[in-house]
GULOFI-519765 format. One line per field, with one value per residue (C-alpha): z, x, y; residue number from 1; chain. Coordinates in pm, whole numbers, plus 32768, in hexadecimal, padded with zeros to 4 digits. Each point is the difference from the previous one (the first is absolute). Layout:
% residues N
pz = Z, ...
px = X, ...
py = Y, ...
resi = NUM, ...
chain = A, ...
This chain:
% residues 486
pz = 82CB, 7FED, 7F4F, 8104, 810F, 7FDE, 800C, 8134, 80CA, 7F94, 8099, 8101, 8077, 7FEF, 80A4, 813C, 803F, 7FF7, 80DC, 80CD, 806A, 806E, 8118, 8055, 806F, 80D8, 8104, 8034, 8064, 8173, 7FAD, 7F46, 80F8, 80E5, 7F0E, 7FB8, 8179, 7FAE, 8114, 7F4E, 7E76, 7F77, 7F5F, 7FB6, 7F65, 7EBF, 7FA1, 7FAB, 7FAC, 7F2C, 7F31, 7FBE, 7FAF, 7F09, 7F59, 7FC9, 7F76, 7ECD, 7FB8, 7F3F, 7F27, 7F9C, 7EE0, 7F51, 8023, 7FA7, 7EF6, 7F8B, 8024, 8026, 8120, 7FF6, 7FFD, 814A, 808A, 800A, 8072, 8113, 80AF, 7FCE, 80A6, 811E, 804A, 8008, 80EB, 80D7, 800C, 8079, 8118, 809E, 7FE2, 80D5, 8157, 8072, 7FE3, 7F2F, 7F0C, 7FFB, 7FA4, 7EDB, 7F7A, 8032, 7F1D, 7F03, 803A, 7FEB, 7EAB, 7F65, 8075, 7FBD, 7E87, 801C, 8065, 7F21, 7EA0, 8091, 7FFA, 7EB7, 7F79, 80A5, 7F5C, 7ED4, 7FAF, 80B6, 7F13, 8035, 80A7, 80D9, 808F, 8166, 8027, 7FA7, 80B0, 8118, 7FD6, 7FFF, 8160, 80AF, 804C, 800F, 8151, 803D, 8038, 80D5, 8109, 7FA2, 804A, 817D, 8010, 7F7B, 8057, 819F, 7FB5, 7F3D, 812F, 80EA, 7F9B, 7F2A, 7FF1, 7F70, 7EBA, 7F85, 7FA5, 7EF7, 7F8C, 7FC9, 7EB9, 7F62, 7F79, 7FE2, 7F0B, 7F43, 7FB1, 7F8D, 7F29, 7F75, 7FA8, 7F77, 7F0E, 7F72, 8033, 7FFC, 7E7F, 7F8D, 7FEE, 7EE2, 808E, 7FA8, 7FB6, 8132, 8036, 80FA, 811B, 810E, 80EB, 80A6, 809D, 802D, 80FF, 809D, 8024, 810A, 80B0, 8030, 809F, 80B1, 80E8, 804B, 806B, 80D6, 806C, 809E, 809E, 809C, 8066, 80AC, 80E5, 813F, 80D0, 811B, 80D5, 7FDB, 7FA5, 7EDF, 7E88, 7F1C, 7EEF, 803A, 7FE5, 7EE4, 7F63, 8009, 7F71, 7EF8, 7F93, 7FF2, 7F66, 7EF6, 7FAC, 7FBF, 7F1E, 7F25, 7FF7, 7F79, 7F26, 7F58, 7FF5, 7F29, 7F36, 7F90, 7FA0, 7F2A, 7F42, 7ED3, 8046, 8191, 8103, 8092, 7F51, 80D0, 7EFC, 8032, 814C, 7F12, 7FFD, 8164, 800D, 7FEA, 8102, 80E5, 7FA3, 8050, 8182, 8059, 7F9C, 80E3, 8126, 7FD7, 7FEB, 8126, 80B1, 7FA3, 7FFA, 813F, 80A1, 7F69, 80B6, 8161, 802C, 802F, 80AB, 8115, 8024, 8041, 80C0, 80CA, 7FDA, 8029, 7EEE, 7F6E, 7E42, 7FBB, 80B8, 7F87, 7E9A, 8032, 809A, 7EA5, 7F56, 800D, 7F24, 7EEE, 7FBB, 8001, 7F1D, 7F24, 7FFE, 7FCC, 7EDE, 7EE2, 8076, 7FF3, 7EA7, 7F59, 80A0, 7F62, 7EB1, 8028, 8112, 7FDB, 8134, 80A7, 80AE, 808C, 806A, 80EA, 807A, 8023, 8097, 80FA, 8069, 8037, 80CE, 811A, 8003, 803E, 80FC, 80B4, 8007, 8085, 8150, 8016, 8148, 80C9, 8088, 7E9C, 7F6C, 7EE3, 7F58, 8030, 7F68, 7EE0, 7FB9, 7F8E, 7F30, 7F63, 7F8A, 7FB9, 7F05, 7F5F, 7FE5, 7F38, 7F4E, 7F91, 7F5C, 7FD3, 7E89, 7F75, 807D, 7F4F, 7EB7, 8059, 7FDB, 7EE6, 7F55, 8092, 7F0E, 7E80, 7F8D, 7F64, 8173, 80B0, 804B, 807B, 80D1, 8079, 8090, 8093, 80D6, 8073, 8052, 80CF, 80B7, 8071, 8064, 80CA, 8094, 807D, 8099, 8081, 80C6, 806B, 8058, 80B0, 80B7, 804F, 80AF, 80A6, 80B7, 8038, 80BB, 80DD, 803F, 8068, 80C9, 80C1, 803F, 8086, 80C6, 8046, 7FA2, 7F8C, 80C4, 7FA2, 8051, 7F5F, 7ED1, 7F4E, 8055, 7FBA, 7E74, 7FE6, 8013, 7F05, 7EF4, 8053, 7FB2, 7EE1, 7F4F, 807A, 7F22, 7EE4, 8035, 7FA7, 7EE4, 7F87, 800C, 7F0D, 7F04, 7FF3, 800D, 7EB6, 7F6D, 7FEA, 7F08, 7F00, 7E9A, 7F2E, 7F27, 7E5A, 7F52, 7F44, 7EBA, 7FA8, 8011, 7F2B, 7FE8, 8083, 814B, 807F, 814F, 7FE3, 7F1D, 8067, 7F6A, 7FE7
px = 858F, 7FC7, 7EAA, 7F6D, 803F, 7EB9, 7F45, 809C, 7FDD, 7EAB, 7FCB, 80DA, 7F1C, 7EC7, 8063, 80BA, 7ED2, 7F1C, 80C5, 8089, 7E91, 7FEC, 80FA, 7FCD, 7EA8, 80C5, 808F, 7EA8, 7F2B, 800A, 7FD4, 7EAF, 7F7C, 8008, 7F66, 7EDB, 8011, 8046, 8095, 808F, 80A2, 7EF0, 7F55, 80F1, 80F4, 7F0D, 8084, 8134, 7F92, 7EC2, 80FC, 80F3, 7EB9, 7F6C, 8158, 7FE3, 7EC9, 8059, 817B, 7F6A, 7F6F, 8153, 8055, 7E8A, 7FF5, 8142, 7FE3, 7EB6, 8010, 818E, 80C7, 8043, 7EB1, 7FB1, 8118, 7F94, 7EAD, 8062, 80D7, 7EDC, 7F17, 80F0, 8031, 7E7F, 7FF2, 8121, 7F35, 7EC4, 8094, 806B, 7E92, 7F91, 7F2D, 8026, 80BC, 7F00, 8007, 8179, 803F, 7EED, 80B7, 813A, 7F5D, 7FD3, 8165, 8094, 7F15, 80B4, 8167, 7FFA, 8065, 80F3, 8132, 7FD0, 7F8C, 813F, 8103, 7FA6, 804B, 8143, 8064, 7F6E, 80D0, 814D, 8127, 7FF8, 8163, 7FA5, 7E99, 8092, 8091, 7EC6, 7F3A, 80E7, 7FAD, 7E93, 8020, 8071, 7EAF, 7F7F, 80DD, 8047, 7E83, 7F86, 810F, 7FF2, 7E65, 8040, 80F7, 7F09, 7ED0, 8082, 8077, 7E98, 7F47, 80CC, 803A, 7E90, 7F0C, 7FA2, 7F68, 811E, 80A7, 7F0B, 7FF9, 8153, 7F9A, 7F4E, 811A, 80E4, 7EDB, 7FD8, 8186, 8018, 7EDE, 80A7, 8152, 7F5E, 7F29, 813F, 8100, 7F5B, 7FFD, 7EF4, 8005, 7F41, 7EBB, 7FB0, 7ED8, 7F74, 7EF3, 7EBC, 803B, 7FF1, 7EC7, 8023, 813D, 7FB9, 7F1F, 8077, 8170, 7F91, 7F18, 80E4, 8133, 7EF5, 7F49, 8161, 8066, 7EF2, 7FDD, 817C, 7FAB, 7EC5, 80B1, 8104, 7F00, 7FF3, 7ED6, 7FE1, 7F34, 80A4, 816E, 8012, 8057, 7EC2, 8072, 7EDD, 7F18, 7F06, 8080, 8157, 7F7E, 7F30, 8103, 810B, 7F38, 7F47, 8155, 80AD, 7EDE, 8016, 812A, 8015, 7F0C, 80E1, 80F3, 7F48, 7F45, 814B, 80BD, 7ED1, 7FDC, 80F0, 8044, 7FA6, 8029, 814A, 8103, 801C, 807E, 815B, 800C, 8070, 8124, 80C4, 80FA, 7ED2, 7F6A, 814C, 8036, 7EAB, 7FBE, 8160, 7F59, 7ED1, 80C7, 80DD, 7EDC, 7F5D, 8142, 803D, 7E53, 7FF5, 8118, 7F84, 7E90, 8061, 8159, 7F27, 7EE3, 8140, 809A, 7F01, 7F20, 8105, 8125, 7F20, 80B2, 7F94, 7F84, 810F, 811A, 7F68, 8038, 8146, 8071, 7F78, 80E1, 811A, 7F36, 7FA8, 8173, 8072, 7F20, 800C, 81C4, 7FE0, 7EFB, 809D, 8113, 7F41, 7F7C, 8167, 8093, 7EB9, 8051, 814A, 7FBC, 7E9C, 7F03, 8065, 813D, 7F79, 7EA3, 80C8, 80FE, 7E99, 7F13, 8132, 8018, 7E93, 8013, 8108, 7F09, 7EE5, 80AE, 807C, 7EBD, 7F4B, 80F8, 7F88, 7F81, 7F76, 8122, 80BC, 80C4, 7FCE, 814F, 7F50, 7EC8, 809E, 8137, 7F23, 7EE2, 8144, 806E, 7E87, 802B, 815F, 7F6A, 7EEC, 80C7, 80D3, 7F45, 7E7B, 803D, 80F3, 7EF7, 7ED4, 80EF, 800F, 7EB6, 7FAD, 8113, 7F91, 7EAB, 7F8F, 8086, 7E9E, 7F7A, 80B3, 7EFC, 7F0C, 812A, 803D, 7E6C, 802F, 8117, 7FB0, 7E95, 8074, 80CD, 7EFF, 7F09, 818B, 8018, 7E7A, 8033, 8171, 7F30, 7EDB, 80E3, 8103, 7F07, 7F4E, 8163, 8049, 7E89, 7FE6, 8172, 7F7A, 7EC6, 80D8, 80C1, 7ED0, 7F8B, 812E, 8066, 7ED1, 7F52, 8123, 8063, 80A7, 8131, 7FD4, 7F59, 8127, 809E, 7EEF, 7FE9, 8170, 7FD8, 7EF7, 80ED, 815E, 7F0F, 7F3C, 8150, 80A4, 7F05, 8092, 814F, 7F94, 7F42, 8148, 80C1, 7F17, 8034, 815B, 7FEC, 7F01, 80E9, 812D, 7F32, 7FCE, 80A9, 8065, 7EED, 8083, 800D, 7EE7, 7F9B, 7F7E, 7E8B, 7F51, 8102, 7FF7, 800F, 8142, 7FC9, 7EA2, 7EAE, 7EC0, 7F07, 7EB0
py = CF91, 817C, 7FCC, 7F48, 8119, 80C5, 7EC7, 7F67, 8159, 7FD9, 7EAC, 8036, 8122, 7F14, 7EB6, 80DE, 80AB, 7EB3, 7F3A, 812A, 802D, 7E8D, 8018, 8185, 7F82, 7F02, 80D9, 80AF, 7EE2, 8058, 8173, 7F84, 7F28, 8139, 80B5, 7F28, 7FAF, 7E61, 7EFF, 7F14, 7FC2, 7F0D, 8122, 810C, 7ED6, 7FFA, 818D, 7F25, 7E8B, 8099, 80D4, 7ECE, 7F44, 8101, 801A, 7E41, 8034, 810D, 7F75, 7ECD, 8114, 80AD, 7F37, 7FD6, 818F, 8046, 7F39, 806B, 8178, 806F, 7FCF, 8181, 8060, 7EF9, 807A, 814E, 7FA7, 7F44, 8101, 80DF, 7F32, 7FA4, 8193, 8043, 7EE7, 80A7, 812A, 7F4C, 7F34, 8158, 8053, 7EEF, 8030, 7E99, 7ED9, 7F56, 80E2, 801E, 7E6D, 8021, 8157, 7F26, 7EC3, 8120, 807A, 7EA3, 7FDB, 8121, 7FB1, 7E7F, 7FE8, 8107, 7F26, 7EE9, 80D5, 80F0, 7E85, 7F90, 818D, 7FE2, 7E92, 805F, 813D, 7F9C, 7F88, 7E91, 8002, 8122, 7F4D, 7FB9, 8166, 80C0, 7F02, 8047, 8162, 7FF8, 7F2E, 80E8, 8094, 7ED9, 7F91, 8172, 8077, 7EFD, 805F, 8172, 7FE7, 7FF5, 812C, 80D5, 7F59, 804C, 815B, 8063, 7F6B, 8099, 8188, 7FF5, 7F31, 7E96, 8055, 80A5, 7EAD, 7FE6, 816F, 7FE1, 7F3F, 8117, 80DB, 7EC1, 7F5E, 811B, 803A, 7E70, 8002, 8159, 7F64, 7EA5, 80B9, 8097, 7EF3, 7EB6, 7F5E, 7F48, 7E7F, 7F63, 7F7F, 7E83, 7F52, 7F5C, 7F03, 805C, 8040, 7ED6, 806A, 7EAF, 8033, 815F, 7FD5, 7EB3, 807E, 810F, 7F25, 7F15, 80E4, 80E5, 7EAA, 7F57, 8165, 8031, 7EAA, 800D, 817D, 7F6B, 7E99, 80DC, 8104, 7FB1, 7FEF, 80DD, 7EFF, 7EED, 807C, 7EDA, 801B, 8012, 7F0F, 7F19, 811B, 8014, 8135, 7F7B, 7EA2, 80A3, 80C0, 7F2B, 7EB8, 8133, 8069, 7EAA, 7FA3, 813C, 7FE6, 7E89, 806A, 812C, 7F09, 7F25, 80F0, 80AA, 7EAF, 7FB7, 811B, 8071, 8166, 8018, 815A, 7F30, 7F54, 7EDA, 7F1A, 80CB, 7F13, 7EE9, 80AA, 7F67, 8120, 80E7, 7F4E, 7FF6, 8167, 8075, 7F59, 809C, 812A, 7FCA, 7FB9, 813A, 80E8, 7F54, 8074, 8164, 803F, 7F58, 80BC, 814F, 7FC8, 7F77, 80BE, 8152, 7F67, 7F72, 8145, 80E4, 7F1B, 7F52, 810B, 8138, 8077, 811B, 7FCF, 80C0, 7F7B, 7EB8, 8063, 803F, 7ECA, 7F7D, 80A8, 7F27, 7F11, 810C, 8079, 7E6C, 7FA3, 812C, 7FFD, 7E6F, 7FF4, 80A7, 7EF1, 7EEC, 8049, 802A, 7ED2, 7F5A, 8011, 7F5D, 7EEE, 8000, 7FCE, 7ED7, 8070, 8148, 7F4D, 7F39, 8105, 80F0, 7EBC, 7FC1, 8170, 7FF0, 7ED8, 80B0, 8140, 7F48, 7F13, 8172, 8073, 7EDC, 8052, 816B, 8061, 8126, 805E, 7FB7, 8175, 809B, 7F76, 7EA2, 8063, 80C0, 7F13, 7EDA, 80DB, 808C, 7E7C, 7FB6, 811A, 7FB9, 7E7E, 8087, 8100, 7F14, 7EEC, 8079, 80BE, 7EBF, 7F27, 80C7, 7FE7, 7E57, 7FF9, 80D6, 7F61, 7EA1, 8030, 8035, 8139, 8052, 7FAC, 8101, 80EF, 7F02, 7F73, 8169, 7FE4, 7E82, 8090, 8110, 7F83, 7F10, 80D6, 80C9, 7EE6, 7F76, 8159, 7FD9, 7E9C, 8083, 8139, 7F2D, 7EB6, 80D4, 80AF, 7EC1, 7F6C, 8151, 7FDB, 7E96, 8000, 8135, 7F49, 7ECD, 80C4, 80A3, 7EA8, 7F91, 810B, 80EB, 811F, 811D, 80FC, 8152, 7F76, 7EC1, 8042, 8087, 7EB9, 7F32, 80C4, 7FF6, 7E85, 7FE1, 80C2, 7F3E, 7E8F, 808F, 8028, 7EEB, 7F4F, 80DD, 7F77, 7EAC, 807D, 80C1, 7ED9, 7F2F, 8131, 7FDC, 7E5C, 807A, 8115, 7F00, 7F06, 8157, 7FD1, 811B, 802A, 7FC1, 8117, 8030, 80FB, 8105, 8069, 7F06, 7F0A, 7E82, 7FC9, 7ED5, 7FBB, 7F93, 801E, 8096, 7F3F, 8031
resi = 1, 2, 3, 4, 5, 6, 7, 8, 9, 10, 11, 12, 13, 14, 15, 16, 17, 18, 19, 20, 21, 22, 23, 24, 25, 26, 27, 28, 29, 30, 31, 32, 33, 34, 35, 36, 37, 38, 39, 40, 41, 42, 43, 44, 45, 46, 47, 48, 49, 50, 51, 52, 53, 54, 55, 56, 57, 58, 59, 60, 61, 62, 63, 64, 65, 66, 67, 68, 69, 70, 71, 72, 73, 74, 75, 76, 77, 78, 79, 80, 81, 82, 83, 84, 85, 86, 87, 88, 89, 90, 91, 92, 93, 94, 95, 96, 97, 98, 99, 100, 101, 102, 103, 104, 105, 106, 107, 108, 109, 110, 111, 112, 113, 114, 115, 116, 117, 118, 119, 120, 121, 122, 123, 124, 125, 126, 127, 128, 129, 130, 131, 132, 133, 134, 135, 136, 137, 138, 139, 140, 141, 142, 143, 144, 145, 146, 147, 148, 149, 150, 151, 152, 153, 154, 155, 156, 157, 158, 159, 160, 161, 162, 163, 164, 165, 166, 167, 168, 169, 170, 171, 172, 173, 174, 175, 176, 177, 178, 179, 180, 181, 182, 183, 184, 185, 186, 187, 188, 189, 190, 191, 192, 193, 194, 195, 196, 197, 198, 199, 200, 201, 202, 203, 204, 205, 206, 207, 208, 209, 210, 211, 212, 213, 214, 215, 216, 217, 218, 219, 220, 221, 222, 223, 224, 225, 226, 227, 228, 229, 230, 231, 232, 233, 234, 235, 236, 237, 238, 239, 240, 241, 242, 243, 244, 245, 246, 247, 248, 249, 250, 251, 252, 253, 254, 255, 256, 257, 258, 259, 260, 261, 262, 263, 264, 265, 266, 267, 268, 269, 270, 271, 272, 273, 274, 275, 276, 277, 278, 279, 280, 281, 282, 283, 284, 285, 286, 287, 288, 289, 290, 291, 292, 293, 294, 295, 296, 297, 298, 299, 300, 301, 302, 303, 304, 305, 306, 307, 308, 309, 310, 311, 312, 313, 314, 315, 316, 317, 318, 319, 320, 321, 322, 323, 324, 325, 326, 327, 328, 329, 330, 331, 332, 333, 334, 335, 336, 337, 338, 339, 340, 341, 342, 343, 344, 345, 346, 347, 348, 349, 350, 351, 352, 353, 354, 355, 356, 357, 358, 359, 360, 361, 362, 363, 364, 365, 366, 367, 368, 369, 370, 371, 372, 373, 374, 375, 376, 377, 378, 379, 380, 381, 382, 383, 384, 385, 386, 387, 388, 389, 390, 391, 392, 393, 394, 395, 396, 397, 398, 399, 400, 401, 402, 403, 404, 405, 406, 407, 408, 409, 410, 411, 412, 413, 414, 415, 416, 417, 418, 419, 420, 421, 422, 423, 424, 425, 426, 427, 428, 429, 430, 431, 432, 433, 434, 435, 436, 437, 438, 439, 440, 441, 442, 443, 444, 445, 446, 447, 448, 449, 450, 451, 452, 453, 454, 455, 456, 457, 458, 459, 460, 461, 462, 463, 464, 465, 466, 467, 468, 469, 470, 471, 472, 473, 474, 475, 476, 477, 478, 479, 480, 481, 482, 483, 484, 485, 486
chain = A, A, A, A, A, A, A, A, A, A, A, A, A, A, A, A, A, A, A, A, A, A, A, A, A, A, A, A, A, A, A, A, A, A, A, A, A, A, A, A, A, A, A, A, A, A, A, A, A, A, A, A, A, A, A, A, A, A, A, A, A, A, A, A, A, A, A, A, A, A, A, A, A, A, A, A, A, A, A, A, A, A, A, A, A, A, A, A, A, A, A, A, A, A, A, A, A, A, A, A, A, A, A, A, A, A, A, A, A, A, A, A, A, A, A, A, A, A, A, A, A, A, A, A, A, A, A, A, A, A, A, A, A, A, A, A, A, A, A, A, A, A, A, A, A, A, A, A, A, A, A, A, A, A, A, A, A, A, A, A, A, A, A, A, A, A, A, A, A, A, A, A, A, A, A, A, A, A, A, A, A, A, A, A, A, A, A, A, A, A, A, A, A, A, A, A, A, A, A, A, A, A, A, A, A, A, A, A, A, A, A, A, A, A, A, A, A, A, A, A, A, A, A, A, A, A, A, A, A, A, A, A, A, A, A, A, A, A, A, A, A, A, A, A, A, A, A, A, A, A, A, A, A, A, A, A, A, A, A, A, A, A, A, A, A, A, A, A, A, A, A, A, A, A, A, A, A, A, A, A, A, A, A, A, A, A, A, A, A, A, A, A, A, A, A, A, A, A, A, A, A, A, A, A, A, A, A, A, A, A, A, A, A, A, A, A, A, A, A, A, A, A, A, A, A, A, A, A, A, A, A, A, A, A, A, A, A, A, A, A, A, A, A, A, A, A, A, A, A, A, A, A, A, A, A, A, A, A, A, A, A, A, A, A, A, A, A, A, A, A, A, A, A, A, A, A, A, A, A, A, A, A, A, A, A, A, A, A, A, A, A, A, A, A, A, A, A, A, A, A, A, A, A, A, A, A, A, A, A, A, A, A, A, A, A, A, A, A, A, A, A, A, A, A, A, A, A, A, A, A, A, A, A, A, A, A, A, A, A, A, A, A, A, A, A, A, A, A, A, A, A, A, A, A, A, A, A, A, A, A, A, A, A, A, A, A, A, A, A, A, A, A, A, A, A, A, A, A, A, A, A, A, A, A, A, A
C-alpha cells in the first residue's frame, strides 16, 4: 500500500482540480450573467454544458492514447492542457469567448479521471481495490460540493476569474509530483485509431444537448415551450441519428473508440444506468441548488457555498466507508442503502420553499451526499470488475464518457423542468410580481425534483437486481463471468 502513495496524491491532485472547477463555476452563473450583462440562462448555461460536452468528446480517447503512448505521459499532458485552459478562461472579455476557452478546458481535463481509475486498479493489491478506490473518491464526491464554497467566496471578496486562476499553481504542483511519483505502465500495441466514431460520438451528444436546451426556451411572445421549433427539431432528430449511427459503427468494427460490447454483460448494464441516474441527481442538485438560493433566496455566493457544505463533508466521511465495506459485501447492499438515502433527499428537497430554513436546505444536500458517499466508488469497482480485465481502461473511458454527456442532459433537462413549470405557472396565475416571483421559482425547484424522486426510486428497484461480480484474474488471464468476443 505504501508504494502507491506518491501516485495517488498525484491523481488525487489532478481529478480535484478538474471536477472542482465544474461546480466552482456553478455558484457564479448569476455573477456572470451580470457581468456579460445576460437576462436569462440559455446562453451562459453552455460555460457549464459545453465543458461536460468537450470532456464526452476526448474520454473515448483515454484508452487508445493511453495505450498507445503511456498513460503517464497522457496523464501529464492532460493536466497541462487543462491548466493553460484555466488560465485562458480568466482571460476572456465575453461570454462567447469564455464557453470556447471552456471547450478547450474541458478538452484538457476530460481523460484525466478515467486514465487516473485504471492507474488506481491497476497498482492496488487486488484485496485492497475497494479501499484505494475508496480513497481516490473522495475528490471525486468531495470537489464537486467543495466547487461552490469557493467558487461563492472567490466571486464574492475578488473577482470571477479567479476560480480559474486558481488552477495555475495547483497544475503546476500535480504535474511536479506525477513526473516524480507516477510509474510507467507498459504501453500496448493498439490498432488505428477509430476516426469514425471520433467524430460521430460528439455530434451525437452535442445536437441532443442542444436540441433539449432549445426545446426547453421559452418564447417571450408567446410564453410557450420551443420544442417544436426548428432548432430544437434539428437538433434533436441530428443527434438521434448520429448517434444510431455511432452505435452501429462501433458494434461493427473489431477494435472501436467505445466498448459497447461490455453491455452484453446484464450486471454491467444494471450497474451502469444506476450510475446514470445517481449522477443525474447529485449534477442536477449541484447546478439548480445555487441557481435557487441566490436567485430566489438572495443569498449571497458565499453563504450559498456554505450551505453546500453539508454535502462535501458527507460524502467525503462516508466514501472511504463505502469502499471498505465493498470489498467484503460488495456493491449491491450499499447501492441500495445509498439509492434509498437518495430517494428521502430528493423527496425533502422537492418540498423546499421560499420561506424553507437553512436546516431544511442543508439537511437533505447533507443525505444527497452520504447517499453518494456511500455507494458511488463500490459501484465504479462493480463495473470495472463487471468487464474483461484486459478491457479496463477502455471501460474506465465508456463510463466516464457517459457521465459527462448524463451530467449535460441532467443540466439542460433540469433546467428545461425548472423553466417550463415557471412558464406554467405565469400562465396560470399571471405575470410575476416581486412578491410572487420567489414563490412562483420556489415552485419550479420543489417539481423539478420531485421528478428526481421517481427517478431515484427506479435506481434502487435497478440496484437490487446487481450480482456480485466473480472474481476474476489477474491481468491477462481469462475472463468467468462473460467473453468479449470479437
Amino acid at each position: 500500500m505504501r508504494e502507491i502513495i506518491g501516485p495517488l496524491v498525484a491523481i488525487i491532485i489532478g481529478i480535484f482540480m478538474v471536477i472542482l472547477d465544474g461546480t466552482a463555476v456553478n455558484v457564479a452563473l448569476p455573477k456572470l450573467m451580470e457581468e456579460f450583462k445576460l437576462t436569462d440562462l440559455s446562453l451562459i448555461q453552455w460555460t457549464v454544458t459545453g465543458y461536460a460536452l468537450a470532456q464526452a468528446a476526448v474520454i473515448p480517447l483515454a484508452g487508445w492514447l493511453s495505450d498507445r503512448f503511456g498513460a503517464k505521459k497522457i496523464f501529464l499532458i492532460s493536466v497541462g492542457l487543462f491548466t493553460i485552459g484555466s488560465g485562458l478562461c480568466a482571460l476572456s472579455n465575453s461570454v462567447e469567448v469564455l464557453i470556447i476557452c471552456r471547450v478547450l478546458q474541458g478538452l484538457g481535463g476530460g481523460v484525466v479521471i478515467p486514465i487516473a481509475m485504471a492507474f488506481i486498479y491497476r497498482l492496488a493489491p487486488p484485496d485492497k481495490v475497494g479501499q484505494v478506490m475508496g480513497m481516490m473518491g473522495i475528490p471525486i464526491l468531495l470537489a464537486p460540493a467543495l466547487g461552490p464554497v469557493l467558487g461563492g467566496w472567490l466571486v464574492e471578496k475578488a473577482t470571477w476569474e479567479w476560480i480559474f486562476l486558481l488552477n495555475l499553481p495547483v497544475g503546476v504542483v500535480g504535474i511536479l509530483i506525477g513526473i516524480r511519483s507516477l510509474p510507467n505502465i507498459a504501453r500496448q500495441s493498439v490498432p488505428g485509431l477509430d476516426i469514425l466514431g471520433i467524430i460521430l460520438a460528439p455530434i451525437a451528444f452535442a445536437a441532443l444537448v442542444y436540441g433539449v436546451t432549445e426545446g426547453g426556451s421559452i418564447d417571450p411572445v408567446t410564453h410557450k415551450s420551443q420544442w417544436t421549433s426548428t432548432e430544437a427539431l434539428a437538433g434533436m432528430i441530428g443527434g438521434a441519428v448520429a448517434l444510431v449511427l455511432f452505435i452501429i459503427v462501433e458494434l461493427r468494427r473489431q477494435n472501436p473508440l467505445l466498448e459497447l460490447r461490455v453491455f452484453r454483460s446484464g450486471n454491467f448494464s444494471r450497474g451502469i444506468i444506476v450510475q446514470w441516474i445517481s449522477q443525474m441527481a447529485m449534477f442536477g442538485t449541484m447546478f439548480l441548488v445555487p441557481l435557487f438560493l441566490q436567485q430566489a433566496q438572495g443569498y449571497s455566493p458565499i453563504k450559498t457555498g456554505l450551505l453546500m457544505l453539508p454535502q462535501a463533508l458527507a460524502s467525503g466521511f462516508f466514501m472511504p466507508i463505502g469502499g471498505k465495506l465493498s470489498d467484503k459485501f460488495g456493491a449491491r447492499p450499499l447501492v441500495l442503502a445509498g439509492m434509498t438515502i437518495t430517494t428521502v433527499a430528493a423527496l425533502l428537497l422537492s418540498n423546499i420553499t421560499a420561506d424553507s430554513s437553512d436546516m431544511a436546505i442543508m439537511l437533505p444536500l447533507a443525505m444527497l451526499g452520504a447517499g453518494m458517499g456511500l455507494f458511488m466508488m463500490p459501484l465504479n469497482t462493480h463495473l470495472m470488475q463487471s468487464a474483461p480485465q484486459n478491457l479496463v481502461g477502455r471501460v474506465t473511458s465508456l463510463t466516464n464518457a457517459t457521465q459527462q454527456v448524463v451530467m449535460s442532459f441532467a443540466v439542460a433537462g433540469l433546467t428545461t423542468l425548472s423553466a417550463s413549470r415557471f412558464n406554467d405557472l405565469v400562465i396560470q396565475k399571471g405575470p410575476p410580481t416581486p412578491e410572487t416571483a420567489v414563490a412562483y421559482q420556489a415552485d419550479a425547484f420543489g417539481y423539478t425534483f420531485s421528478i428526481l424522486v421517481y427517478v431515484a426510486i427506479v435506481g434502487g428497484i435497478l440496484g437490487f437486481l446487481l450480482s456480485r461480480p466473480k472474481q476474476q484474474p489477474s491481468e491477462g488471464g481469462q475472463v468467468p463471468e462473460f467473453q468479449m468476443m470479437h
